[in-house]
NUPARO-415553 format. One record per residue (C-alpha): x, y, z; residue number from 0; residue in one letter. Coordinates in steps of 0.25 Angstrom, whole numbers, plus 5000, padded with zeros to 4 digits. Example, Ala and Ser with C-alpha at 12.3 -4.5 7.8 and 13.67 -1.06 7.14 Angstrom:
<recs>
5049 4982 5031 0 A $
5055 4996 5029 1 S $
</recs>
This chain:
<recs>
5150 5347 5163 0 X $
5157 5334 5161 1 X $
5145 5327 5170 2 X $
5134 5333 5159 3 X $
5141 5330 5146 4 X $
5142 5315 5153 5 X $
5126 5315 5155 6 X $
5124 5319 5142 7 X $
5131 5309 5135 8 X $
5124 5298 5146 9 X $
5110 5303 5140 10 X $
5114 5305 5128 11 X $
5118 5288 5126 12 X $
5107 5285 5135 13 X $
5096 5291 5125 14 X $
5103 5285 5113 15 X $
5103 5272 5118 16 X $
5088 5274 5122 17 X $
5086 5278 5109 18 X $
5093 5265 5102 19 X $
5086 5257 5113 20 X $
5072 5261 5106 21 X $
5076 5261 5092 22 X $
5080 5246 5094 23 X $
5066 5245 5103 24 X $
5057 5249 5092 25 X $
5065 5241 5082 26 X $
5062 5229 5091 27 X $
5048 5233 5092 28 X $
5049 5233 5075 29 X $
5054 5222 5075 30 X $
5044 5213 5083 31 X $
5032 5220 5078 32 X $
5035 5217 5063 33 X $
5038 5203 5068 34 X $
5025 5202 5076 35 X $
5017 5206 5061 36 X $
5025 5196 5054 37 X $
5019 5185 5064 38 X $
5005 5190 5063 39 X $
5007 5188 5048 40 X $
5011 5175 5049 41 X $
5000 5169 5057 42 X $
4989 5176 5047 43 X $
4997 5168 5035 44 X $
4999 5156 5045 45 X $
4983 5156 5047 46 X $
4980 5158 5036 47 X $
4988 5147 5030 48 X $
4982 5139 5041 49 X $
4967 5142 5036 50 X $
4970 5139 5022 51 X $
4977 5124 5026 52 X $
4964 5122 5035 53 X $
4955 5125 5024 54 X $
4963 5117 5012 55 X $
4961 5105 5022 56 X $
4947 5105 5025 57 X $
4945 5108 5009 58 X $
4953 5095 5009 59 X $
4946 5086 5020 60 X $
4932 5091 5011 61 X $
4937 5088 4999 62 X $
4943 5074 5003 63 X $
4927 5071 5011 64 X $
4920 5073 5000 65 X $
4928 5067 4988 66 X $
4934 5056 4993 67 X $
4943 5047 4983 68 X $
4939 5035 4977 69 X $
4949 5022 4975 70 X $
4951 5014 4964 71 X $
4955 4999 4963 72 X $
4955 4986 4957 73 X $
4960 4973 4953 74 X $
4959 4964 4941 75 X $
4963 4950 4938 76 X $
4966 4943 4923 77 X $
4967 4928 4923 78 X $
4970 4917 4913 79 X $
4966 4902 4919 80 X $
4971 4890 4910 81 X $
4964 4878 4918 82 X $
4959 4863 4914 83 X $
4949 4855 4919 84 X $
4953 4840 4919 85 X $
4941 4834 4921 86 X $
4934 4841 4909 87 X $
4946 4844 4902 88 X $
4941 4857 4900 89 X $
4951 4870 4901 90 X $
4949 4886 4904 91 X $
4957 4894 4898 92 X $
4953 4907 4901 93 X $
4958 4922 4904 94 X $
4950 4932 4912 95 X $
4950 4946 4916 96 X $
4943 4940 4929 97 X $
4940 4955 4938 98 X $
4943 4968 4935 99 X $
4939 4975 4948 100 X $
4939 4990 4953 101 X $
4939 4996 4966 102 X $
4931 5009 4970 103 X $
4931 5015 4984 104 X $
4931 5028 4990 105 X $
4933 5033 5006 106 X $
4922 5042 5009 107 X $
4926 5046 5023 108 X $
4940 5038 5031 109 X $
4928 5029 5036 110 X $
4920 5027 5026 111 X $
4925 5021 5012 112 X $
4919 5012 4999 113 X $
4923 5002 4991 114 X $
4920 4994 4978 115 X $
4925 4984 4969 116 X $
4919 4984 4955 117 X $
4923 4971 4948 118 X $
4920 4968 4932 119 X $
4924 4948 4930 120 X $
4929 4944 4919 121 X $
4929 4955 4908 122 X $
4916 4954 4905 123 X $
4902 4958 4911 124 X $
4887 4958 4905 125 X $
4879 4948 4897 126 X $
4886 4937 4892 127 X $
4899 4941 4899 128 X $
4909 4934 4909 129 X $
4910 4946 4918 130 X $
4903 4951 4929 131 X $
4903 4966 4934 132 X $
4903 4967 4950 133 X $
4903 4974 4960 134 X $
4910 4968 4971 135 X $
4910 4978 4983 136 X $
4905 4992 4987 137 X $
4902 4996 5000 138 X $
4906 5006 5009 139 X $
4914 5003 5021 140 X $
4913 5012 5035 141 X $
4924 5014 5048 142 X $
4915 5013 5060 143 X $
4927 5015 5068 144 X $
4942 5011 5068 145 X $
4938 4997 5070 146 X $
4926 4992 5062 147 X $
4921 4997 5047 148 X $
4907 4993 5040 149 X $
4903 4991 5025 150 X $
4891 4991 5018 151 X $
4889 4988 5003 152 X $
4895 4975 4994 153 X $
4908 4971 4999 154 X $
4917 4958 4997 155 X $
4912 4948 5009 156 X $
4925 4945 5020 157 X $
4928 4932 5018 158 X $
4942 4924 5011 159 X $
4954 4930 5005 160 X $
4950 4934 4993 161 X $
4936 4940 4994 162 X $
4939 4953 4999 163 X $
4954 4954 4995 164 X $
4955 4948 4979 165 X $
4964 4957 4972 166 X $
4973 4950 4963 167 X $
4986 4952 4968 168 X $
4982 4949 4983 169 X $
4979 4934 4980 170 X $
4987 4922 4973 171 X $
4981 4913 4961 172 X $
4976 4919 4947 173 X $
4962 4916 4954 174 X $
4955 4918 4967 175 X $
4957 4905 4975 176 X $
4943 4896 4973 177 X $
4940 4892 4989 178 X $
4937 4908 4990 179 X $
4931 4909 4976 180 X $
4920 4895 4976 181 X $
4920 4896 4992 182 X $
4918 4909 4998 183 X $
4917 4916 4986 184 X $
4927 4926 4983 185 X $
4923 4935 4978 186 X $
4911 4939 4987 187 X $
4905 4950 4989 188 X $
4891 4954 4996 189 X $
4883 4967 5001 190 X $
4881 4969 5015 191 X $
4887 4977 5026 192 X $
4901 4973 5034 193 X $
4909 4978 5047 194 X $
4924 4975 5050 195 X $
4929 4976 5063 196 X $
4944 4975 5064 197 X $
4948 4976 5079 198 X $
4963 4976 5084 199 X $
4972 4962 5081 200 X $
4970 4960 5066 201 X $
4956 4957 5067 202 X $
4945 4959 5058 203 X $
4929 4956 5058 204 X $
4922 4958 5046 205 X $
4906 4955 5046 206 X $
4896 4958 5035 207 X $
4881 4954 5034 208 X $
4879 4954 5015 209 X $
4871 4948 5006 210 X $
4873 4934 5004 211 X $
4876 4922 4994 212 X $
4863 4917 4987 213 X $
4868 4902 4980 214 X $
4852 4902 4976 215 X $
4852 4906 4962 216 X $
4863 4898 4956 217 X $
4859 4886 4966 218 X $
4874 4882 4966 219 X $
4878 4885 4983 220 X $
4891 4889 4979 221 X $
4895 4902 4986 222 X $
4900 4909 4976 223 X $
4887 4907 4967 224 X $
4881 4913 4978 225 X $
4887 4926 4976 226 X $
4876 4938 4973 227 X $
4885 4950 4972 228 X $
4877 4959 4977 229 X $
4867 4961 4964 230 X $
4854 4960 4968 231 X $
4857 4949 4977 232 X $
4846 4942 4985 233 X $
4847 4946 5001 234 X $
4837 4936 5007 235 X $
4848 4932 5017 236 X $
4862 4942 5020 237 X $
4875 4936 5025 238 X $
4885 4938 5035 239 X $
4900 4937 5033 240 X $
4911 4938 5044 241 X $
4924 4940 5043 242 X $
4935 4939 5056 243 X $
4950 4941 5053 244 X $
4963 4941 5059 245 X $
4975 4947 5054 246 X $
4984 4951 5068 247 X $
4994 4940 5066 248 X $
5006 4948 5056 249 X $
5004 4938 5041 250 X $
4990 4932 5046 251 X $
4976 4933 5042 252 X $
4965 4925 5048 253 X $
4949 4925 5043 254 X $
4937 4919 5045 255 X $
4924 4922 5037 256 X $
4910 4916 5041 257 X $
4897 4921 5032 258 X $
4883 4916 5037 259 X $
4872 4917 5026 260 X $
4856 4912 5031 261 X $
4852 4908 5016 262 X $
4863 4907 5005 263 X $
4852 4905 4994 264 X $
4845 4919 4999 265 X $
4831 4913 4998 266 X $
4832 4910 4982 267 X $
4828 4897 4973 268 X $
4839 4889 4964 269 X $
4840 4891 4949 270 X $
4829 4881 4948 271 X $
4819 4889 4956 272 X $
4818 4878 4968 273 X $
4818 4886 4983 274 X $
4832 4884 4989 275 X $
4833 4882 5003 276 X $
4838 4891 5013 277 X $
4855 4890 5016 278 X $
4863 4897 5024 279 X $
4876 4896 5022 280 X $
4889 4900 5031 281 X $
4902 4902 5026 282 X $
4914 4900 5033 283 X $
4930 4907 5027 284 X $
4944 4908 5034 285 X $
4957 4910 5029 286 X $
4970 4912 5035 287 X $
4982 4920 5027 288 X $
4996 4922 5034 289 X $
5008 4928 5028 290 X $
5020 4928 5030 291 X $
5032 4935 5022 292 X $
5030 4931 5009 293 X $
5023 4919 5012 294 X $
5006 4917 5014 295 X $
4998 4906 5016 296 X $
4982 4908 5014 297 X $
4971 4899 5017 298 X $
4955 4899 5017 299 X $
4944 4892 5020 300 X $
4929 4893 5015 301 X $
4916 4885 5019 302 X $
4900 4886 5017 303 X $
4891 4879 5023 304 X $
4876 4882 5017 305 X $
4865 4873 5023 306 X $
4852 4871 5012 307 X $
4847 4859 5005 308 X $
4853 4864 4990 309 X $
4867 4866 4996 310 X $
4868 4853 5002 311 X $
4864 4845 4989 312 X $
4873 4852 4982 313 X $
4884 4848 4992 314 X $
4887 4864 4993 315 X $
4881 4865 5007 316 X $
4896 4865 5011 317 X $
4908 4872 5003 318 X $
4922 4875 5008 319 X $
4937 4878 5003 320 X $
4949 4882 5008 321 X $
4963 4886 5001 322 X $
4977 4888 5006 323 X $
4987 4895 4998 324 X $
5002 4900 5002 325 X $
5009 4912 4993 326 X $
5024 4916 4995 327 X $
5026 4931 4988 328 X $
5040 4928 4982 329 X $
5043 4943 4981 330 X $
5034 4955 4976 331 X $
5031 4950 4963 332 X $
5029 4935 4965 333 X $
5020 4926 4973 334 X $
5017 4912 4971 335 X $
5005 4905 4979 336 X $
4999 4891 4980 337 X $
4983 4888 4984 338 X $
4976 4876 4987 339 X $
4962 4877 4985 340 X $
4950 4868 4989 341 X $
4935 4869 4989 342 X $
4923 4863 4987 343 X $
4909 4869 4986 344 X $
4902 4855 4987 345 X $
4908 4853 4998 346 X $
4894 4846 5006 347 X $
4894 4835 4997 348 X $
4903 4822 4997 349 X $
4906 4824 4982 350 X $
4923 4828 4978 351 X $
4920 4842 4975 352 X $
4931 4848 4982 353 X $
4941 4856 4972 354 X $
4957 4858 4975 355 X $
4964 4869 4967 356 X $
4979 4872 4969 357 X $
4985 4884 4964 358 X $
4998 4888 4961 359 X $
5005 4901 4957 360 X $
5013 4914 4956 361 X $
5008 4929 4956 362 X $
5017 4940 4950 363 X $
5015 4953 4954 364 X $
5019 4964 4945 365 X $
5015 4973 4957 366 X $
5008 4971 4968 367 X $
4995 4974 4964 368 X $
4997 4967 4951 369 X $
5000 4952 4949 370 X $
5000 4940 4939 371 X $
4998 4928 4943 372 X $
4999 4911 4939 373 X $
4994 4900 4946 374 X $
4992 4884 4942 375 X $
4980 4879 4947 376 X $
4973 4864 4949 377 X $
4960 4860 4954 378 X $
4958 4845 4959 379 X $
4947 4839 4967 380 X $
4934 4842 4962 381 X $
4939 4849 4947 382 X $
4953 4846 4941 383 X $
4959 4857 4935 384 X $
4973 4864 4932 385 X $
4979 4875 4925 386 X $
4984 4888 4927 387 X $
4980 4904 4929 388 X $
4987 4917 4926 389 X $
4982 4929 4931 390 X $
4985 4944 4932 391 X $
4978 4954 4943 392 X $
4980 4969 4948 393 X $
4975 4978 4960 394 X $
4975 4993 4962 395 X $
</recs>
């Protein structure tokens, strides 16, 4: 009796532990299967999420391929020159909004990109007036690979300091320096096609076949008469430009520019209608630039040589010039510079017509985009001249 009532208890807490054991069982199963849905909810909405962030980014990439943004920029320059003549006693007192330039550009691809520079001199422009309005580059330039990039259109030739680079505030002096300006001549543009090849080391080869100079029409052989920009300007003969530089030293800069042209007068006649004979001309620019800290020293050196019986009697079958100039950058707002100019473009004769200029002076920069700037100025040599300019330039 004893014996059963024992076994009946043992059964009894052996089924109600069975039964607790499946309670807790299908709890567990519960459990896990509510969590199992929670997780299949949460991949939909992470896929979904997913598919809208894919197709927000594509809308993005079309929308950035086929409006591109365009840039704009610009620079202008005010000057004031108080200078005599003292050999005719003659003065200019003048002041001049001289350029008022604007940048356009776009990038049409990471590889592909434009540029212009539209320009409006002195104020003024149309019949009667002292201004011109020019268009001074716009071309389209290409990445054939990490190393060498190609450009077709009207662009600013590579040669000098200034040419390429003649913002305001990135040079010294209320004027351009005149070796760059009556040698080479700054500024100078032409249309063609160029490619640049920049390899490892600070090196840079820049080469470029353009129209060219034509000295025909005003008869005078001075390179900068020579200049056509581009409208409707006479092709008989192309020129090529080629630029190498060095820049792998920390502070240094090192160029040389040589320019081969068959036929300088483009096949034309003088003013008077007489034929002129055919002259090629070769030009010939380096500079150097080194920095260092606050201090900079900058020199050039220009030279044509154009054979032809007209540029030999006018003495202009040679003409070269050279500058130096050293600048000390006080602090961010000031600088003050010194330049000593010489250059003759009659320099094939055995006449004095070599001009000296010395100039002296300070920039103030109210930013560095914008500046104010004063220099003294004398010419000696072929002109004798002194006096003073004031000047005031931006970029953006």
């Amino acid at each position: 009796m004893k014996r059963t009532v024992v076994a009946s208890a043992l059964l009894a807490a052996l089924f109600s532990q069975q039964s607790f054991a499946n309670e807790q069982t299908e709890e567990l199963r519960n459990i896990i299967a509510e969590q199992q849905q929670t997780l299949t909810e949460l991949e939909r909405r992470l896929d979904e999420t997913e598919q809208r962030l894919e197709a927000t980014a594509d809308a993005v990439e079309e929308s950035d391929a086929d409006n591109s943004a365009v840039t704009i920029g610009g620079y202008g320059e005010l000057h004031y020159n108080n200078l005599k003549d003292n050999d005719s006693g003659s003065s200019k007192k003048e002041i001049d909004f001289h350029r008022f330039v604007l940048f356009f550009g776009t990038e049409f691809t990471s590889k592909t990109r434009f540029f212009s520079e539209f320009e409006l001199e002195h104020s003024l422009a149309g019949d009667g007036k002292n201004g011109e309005v020019e268009l001074e580059q716009a071309y389209v330039e290409h990445d054939i690979s990490d190393t060498v990039s190609g450009k077709v259109g009207l662009f600013l030739i590579p040669v000098g300091l200034l040419n390429e680079t003649h913002e305001p505030p990135t040079f010294y002096g209320v004027e351009r320096n005149p070796v760059e300006k009556n040698i080479l001549p700054t500024t100078w543009w032409e249309a063609g096609a160029g490619l640049s090849y920049a390899p490892a080391g600070g090196w840079a080869i820049d080469t470029a076949i353009h129209s060219g100079l034509d000295i025909s029409s005003k008869g005078s052989y001075k390179p900068r008469d020579g200049r056509q920009k581009v409208s409707e300007a006479a092709a008989e003969d192309l020129a090529f430009t080629g630029r190498v530089k060095y820049t792998g030293i920390n502070g240094l800069e090192l160029a040389a520019t040589y320019q081969y042209q068959q036929d300088i007068t483009q096949g034309g006649m003088l003013a008077d209608g007489s034929v002129v004979d055919t002259a090629s001309a070769n030009m010939l620019s380096a500079h150097a630039v080194y920095q260092l800290n606050q201090f900079t020293l900058k020199a050039l050196y220009a030279q044509w040589n154009i054979d032809g019986a007209e540029a030999q009697a006018l003495g202009r079958d040679k003409q070269d010039g050279f500058y130096i100039e050293p600048s000390y950058r006080i602090n961010d707002a000031f600088g003050v510079f010194a330049r000593y100019n010489v250059w003759d473009n009659n320099a094939g004769d055995n006449n004095d017509t070599e001009v000296k200029q010395t100039n002296v002076g300070v920039s103030y920069y109210l930013h560095e985009n914008v500046v104010l700037k004063a220099d003294y100025e004398t010419q000696s040599g072929a002109n004798d001249v002194d006096g003073f300019n004031l000047g005031f330039g931006y970029y953006f």
